[in-house]
C-alpha positions in Angstrom: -3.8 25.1 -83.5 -0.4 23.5 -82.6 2.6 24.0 -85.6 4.1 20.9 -86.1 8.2 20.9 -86.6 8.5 19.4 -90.5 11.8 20.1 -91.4 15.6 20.0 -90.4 18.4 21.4 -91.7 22.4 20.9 -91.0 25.3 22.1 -92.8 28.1 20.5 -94.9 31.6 20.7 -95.8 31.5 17.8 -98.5 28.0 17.3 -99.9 29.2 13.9 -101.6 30.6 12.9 -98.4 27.5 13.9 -96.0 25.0 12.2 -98.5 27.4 8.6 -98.0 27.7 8.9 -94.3 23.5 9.5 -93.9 23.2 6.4 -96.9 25.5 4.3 -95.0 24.5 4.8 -90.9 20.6 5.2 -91.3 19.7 4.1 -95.1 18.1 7.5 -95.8 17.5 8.7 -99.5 19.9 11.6 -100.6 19.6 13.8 -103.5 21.5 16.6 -104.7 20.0 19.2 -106.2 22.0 21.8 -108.2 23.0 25.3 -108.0 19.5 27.1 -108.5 18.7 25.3 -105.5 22.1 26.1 -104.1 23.7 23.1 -104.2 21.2 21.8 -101.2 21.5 17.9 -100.4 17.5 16.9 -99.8 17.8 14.0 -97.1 14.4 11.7 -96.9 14.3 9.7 -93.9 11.2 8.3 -94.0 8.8 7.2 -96.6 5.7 6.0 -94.1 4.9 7.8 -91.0 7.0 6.4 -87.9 4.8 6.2 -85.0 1.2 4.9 -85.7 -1.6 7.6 -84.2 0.6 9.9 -84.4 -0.4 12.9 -86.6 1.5 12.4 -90.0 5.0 13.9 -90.3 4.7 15.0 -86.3 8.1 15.4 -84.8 8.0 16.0 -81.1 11.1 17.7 -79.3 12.1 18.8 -75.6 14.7 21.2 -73.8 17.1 20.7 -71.4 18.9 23.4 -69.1 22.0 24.8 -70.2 24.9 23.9 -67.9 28.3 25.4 -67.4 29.9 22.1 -66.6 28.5 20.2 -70.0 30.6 21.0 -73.2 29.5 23.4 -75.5 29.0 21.3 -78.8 25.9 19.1 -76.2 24.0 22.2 -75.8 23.3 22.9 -79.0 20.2 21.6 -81.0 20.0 18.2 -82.1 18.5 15.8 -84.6 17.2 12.6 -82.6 17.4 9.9 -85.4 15.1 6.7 -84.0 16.8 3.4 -84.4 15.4 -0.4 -83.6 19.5 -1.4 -82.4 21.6 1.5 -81.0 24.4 -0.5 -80.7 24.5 -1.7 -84.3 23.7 1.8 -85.6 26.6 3.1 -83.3 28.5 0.5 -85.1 26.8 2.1 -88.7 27.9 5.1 -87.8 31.4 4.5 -86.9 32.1 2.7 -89.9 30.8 5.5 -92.0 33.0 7.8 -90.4 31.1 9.4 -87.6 32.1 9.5 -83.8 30.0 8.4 -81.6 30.2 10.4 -78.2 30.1 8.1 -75.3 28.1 5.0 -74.6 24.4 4.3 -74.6 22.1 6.3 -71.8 19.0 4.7 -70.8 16.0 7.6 -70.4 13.0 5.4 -68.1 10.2 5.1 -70.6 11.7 6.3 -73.7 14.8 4.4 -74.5 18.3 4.0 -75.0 19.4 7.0 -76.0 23.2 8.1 -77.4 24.5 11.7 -79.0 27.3 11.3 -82.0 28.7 13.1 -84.7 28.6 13.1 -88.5 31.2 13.8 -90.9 30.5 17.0 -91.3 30.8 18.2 -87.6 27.2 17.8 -86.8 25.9 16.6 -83.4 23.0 14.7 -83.4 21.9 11.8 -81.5 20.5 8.2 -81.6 17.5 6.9 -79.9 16.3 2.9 -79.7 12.6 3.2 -78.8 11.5 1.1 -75.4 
């Protein structure tokens, strides 16, 4: 039996601020719950399943080699977030206060594909589905 991943998790600095920039760039829910729950911001990103066929909630992932000449913050795990228009969600995310880092890669097969970073110092990255 595979385990399916089902879950992520990222830190914040300003909860209130986090919560905006994820409302603003992708449109995901936010709630905050309160200090018995530590003060955790719940993020919902989807409320059907995203790829039809797929088993319900499955999120697939990969690995890539470490290198000595790519900076430090790109080899650390990420949160691919699936967009239909890279370039207006690079434009989302600017406007909410991200930074994007760098311009759109294509990956044959898969899409166009682009790593940024949220307002709270998280990297993560933006795919646009072939």
């Amino acid at each position: 039996m595979m385990n399916p991943v089902i879950h992520f998790e990222m830190s914040y600095q300003d909860r209130e601020r986090a919560a905006a920039f994820y409302r603003a760039a992708f449109g995901w829910q936010t709630q905050m719950l309160g200090a018995d729950m530590g003060h955790y911001l719940l993020l919902t990103t989807a409320v059907t399943d995203a790829k039809p066929g797929a088993p319900a909630g499955a999120i697939g992932g990969g690995m890539f080699a470490r290198s000595a000449d790519m900076p430090a913050h790109m080899q650390q795990p990420s949160v691919v977030i699936g967009v239909e228009d890279v370039l207006a969600a690079m434009a989302r995310v600017r406007a909410a206060g991200g930074q994007v880092l760098g311009e759109p890669m294509t990956i044959p097969g898969v899409g166009e594909y682009v790593p940024f970073m949220d307002t709270e110092g998280n990297r993560l990255s933006m795919l646009q589905p072939s």
